[in-house]
C-alpha positions as CSV (number, residue, x, y, z in Angstrom):
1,X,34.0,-20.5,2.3
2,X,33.3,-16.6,2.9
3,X,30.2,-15.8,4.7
4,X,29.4,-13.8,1.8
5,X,29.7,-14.2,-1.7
6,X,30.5,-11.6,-4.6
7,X,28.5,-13.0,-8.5
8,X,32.0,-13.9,-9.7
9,X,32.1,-16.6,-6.5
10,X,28.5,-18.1,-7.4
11,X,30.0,-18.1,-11.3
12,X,32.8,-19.9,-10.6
13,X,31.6,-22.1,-7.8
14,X,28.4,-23.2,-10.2
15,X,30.3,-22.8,-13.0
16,X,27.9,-20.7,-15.1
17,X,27.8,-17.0,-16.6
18,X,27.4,-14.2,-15.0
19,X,23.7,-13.7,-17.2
20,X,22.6,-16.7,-15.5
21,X,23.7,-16.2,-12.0
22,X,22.1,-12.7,-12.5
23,X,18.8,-14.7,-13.9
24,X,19.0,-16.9,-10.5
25,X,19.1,-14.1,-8.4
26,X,16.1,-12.1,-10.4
27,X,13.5,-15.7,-10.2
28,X,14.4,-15.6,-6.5
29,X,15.5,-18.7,-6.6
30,X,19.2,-17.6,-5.2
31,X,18.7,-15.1,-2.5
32,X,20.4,-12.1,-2.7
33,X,21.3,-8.7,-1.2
34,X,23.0,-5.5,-2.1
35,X,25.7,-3.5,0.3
36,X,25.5,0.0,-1.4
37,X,25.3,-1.3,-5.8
38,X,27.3,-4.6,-5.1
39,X,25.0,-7.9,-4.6
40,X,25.9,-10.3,-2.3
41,X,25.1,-14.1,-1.4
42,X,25.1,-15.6,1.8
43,X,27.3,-18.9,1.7
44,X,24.3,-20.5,3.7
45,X,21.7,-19.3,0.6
46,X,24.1,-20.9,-1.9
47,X,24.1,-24.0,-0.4
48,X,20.1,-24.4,0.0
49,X,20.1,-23.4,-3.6
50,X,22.5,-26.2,-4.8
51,X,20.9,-28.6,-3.0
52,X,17.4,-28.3,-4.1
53,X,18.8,-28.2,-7.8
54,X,18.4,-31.5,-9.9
55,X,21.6,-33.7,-10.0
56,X,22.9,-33.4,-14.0
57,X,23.8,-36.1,-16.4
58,X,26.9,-36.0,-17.9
């Protein structure tokens, strides 16, 4: 994994749109920071995030 991550990463590695990886990011649950207008996430930040998220059913 990339020390940093671009939105389209976090959307394909949690498999969700880009409207809810944005929502993530604005609750603060996903932390986030912007180089010039492009938002980036720290691998390490990703990781802490899935990890404190609820196992789903399937």
């Amino acid at each position: 994994m990339n020390d940093y991550l671009t939105i389209a990463d976090v959307m394909k590695i949690l498999r969700v749109s880009r409207t809810t990886a944005y929502g993530y990011i604005r609750s603060r649950r996903l932390a986030s920071f912007k180089v010039g207008h492009l938002v980036r996430i720290k691998a390490d930040d990703l990781q802490r995030f899935v990890e404190g998220q609820p196992k789903k059913s399937r």
